[in-house]
C-alpha positions in Angstrom: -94.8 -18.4 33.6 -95.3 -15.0 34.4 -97.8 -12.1 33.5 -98.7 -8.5 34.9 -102.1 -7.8 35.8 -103.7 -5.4 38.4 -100.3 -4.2 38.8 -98.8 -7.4 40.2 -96.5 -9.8 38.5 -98.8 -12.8 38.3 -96.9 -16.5 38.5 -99.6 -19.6 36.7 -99.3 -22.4 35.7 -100.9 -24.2 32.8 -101.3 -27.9 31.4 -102.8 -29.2 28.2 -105.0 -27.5 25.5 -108.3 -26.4 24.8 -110.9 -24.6 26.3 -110.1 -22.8 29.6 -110.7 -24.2 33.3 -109.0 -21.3 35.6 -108.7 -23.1 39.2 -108.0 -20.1 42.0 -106.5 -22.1 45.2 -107.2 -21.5 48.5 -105.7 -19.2 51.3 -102.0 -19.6 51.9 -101.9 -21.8 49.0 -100.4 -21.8 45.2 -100.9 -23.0 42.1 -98.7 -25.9 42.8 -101.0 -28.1 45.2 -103.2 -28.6 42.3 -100.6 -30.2 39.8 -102.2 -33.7 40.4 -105.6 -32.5 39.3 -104.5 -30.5 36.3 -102.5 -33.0 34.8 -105.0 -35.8 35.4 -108.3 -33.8 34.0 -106.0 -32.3 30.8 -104.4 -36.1 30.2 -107.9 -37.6 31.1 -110.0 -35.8 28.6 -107.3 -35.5 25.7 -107.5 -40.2 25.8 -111.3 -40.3 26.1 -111.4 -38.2 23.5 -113.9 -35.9 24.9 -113.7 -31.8 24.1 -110.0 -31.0 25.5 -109.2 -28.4 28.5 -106.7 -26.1 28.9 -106.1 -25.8 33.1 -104.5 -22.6 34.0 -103.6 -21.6 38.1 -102.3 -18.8 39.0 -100.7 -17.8 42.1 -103.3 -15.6 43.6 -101.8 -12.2 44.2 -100.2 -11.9 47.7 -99.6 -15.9 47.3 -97.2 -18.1 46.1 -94.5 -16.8 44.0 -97.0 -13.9 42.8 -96.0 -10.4 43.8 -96.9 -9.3 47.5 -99.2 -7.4 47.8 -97.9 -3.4 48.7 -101.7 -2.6 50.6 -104.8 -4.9 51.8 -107.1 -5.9 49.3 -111.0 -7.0 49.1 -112.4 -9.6 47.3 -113.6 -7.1 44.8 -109.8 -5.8 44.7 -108.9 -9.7 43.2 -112.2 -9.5 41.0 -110.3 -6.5 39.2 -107.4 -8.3 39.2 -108.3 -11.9 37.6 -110.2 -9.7 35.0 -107.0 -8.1 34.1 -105.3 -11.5 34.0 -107.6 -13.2 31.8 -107.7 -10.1 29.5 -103.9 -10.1 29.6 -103.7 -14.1 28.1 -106.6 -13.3 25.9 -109.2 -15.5 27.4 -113.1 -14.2 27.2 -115.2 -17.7 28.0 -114.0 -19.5 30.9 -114.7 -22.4 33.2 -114.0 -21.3 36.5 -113.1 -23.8 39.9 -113.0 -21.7 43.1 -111.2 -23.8 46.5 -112.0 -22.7 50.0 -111.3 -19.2 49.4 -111.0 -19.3 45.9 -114.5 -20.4 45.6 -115.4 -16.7 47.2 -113.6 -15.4 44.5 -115.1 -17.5 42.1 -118.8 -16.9 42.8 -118.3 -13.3 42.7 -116.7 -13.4 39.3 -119.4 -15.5 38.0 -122.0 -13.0 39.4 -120.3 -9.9 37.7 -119.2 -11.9 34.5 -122.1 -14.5 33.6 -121.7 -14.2 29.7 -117.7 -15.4 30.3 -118.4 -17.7 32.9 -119.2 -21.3 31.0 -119.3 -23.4 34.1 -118.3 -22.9 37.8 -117.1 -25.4 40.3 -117.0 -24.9 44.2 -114.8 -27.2 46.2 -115.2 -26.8 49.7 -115.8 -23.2 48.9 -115.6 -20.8 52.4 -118.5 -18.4 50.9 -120.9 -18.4 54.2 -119.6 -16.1 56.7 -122.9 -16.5 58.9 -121.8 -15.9 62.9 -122.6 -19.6 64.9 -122.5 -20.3 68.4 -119.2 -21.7 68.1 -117.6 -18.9 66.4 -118.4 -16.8 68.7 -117.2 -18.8 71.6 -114.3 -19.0 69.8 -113.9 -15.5 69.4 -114.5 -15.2 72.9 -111.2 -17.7 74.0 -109.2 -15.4 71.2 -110.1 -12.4 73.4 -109.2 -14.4 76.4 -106.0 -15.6 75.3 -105.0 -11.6 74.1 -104.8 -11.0 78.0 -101.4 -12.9 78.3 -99.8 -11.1 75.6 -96.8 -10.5 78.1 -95.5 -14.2 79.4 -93.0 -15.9 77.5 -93.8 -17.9 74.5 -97.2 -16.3 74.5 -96.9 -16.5 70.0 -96.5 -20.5 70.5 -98.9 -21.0 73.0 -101.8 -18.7 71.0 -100.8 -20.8 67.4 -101.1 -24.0 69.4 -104.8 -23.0 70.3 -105.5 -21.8 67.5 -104.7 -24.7 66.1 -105.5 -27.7 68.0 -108.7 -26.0 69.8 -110.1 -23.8 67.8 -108.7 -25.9 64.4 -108.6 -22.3 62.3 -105.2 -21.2 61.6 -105.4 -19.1 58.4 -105.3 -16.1 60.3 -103.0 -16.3 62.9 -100.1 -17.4 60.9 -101.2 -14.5 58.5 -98.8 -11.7 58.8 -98.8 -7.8 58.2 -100.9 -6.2 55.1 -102.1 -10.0 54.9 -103.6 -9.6 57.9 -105.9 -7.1 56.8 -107.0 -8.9 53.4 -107.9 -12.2 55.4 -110.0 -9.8 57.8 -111.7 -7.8 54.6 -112.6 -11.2 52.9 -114.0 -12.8 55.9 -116.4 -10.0 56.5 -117.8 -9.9 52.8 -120.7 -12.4 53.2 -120.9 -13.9 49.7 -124.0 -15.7 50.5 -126.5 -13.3 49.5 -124.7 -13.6 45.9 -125.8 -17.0 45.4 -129.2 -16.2 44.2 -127.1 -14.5 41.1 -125.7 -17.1 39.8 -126.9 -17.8 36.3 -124.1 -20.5 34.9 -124.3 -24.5 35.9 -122.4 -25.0 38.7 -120.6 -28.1 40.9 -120.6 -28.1 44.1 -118.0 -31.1 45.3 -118.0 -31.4 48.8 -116.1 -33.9 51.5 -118.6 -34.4 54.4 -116.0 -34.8 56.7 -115.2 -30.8 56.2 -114.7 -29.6 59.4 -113.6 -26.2 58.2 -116.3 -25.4 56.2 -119.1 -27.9 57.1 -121.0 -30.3 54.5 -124.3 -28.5 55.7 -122.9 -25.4 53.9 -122.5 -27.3 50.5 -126.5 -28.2 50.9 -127.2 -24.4 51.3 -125.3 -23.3 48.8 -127.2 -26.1 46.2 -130.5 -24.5 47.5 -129.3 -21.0 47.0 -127.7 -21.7 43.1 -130.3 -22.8 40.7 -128.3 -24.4 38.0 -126.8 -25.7 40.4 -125.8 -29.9 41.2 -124.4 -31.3 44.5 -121.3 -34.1 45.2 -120.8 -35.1 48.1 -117.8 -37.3 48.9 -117.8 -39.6 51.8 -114.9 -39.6 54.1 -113.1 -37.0 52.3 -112.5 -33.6 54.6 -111.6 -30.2 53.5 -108.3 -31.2 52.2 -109.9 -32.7 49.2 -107.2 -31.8 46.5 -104.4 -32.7 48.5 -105.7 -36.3 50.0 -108.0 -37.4 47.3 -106.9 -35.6 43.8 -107.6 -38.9 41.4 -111.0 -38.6 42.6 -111.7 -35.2 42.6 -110.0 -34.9 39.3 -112.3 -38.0 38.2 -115.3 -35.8 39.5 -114.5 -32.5 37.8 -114.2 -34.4 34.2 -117.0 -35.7 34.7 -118.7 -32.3 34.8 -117.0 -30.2 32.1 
């Protein structure tokens, strides 16, 4: 299905009925790597016979088979937008699930919309942008590398560190105006927003996360009053994609 808001033709997808759950995927994603989930939390609660969900996932602008976007945006640009999209389907209460960056988006939504916001869920959310030791080190071998821009196969060579050293990828295989909204969303810090968050919230973590670290889900619980922790053992960053019966199991049992 298809919708304008913000300006941009906006691709979703939705399962079941009931109250909303809008689940904003992570960077480089779409709506379709969270099929499993949907299907199993709308089919899950309608044979318990619990209060029914209706699971909606667009393709964030820029993303999927949404509209590109035409000049870089902020994460306050994609606040605008997702309150233009659920104005658009006539949605004004919400439950909200933010992944990796999605959960950035999510927690400033909440922040700026806390009578809409029911309940919020953060999956391996990238919302603390705090410099470590080994990001900058790793920023250092990024510098290093720029230096043999000129040899042959120098584009294979940097992905290939990128991603088997340094194990971050979004960015380098980011092209063009996307370039720019990966570098404005990294630099907004939505740490210092967690204090603001007034609606119950998830946090379901995998503490084998190498991309965003388990010791970031612990901070974020101490930050986020209402706030309750999960913390699945074995499970990495890739939590929808490797584990979705359980992670679907999880969220149902906290709507």
């Amino acid at each position: 299905m298809e919708i304008i808001a913000g300006g941009i033709k906006t691709n979703y997808m939705t399962f079941g009925e009931g109250k909303p759950l809008i689940i904003l995927h992570g960077w480089g994603s779409a709506s379709d790597r969270w099929i499993k989930e949907a299907e199993i939390i709308s089919k899950g609660h309608a044979l318990s016979g619990a209060e029914e969900f209706k699971i909606i996932i667009p393709d964030l602008p820029g993303f999927g088979a949404s509209d590109k976007l035409t000049m870089p945006w902020t994460v306050n640009d994609y606040v605008k937008w997702f309150e233009e999209f659920t104005k658009n389907l006539g949605i004004e209460n919400f439950n909200l699930l933010g992944y990796s960056f999605g959960g950035a988006l999510a927690v400033k939504i909440s922040v700026k919309y806390p009578q809409r916001a029911q309940k919020l869920f953060l999956v391996a959310a990238a919302i603390i942008r705090k410099k470590t030791v080994p990001k900058n080190f790793f920023a250092k071998i990024s510098k290093f590398i720029k230096l043999f821009y000129f040899l042959p196969y120098y584009s294979f060579f940097r992905k290939a560190v990128y991603k088997f050293i340094i194990k971050k990828s979004d960015y380098v295989y980011t092209e063009g105006i996307m370039k720019t909204t990966y570098l404005n969303v990294v630099s907004n810090d939505i740490f210092f927003d967690l204090p603001f968050i007034k609606v119950p919230t998830i946090i379901i973590w995998g503490d084998k996360d190498q991309s965003v670290p388990v010791e970031n889900a612990r901070l974020i619980n101490e930050k986020i009053k209402k706030s309750k922790l999960i913390i699945i053992p074995g499970a990495d960053h890739l939590l929808h994609k490797k584990l979705p019966e359980l992670l679907a199991e999880k969220i149902v049992e906290n709507l």
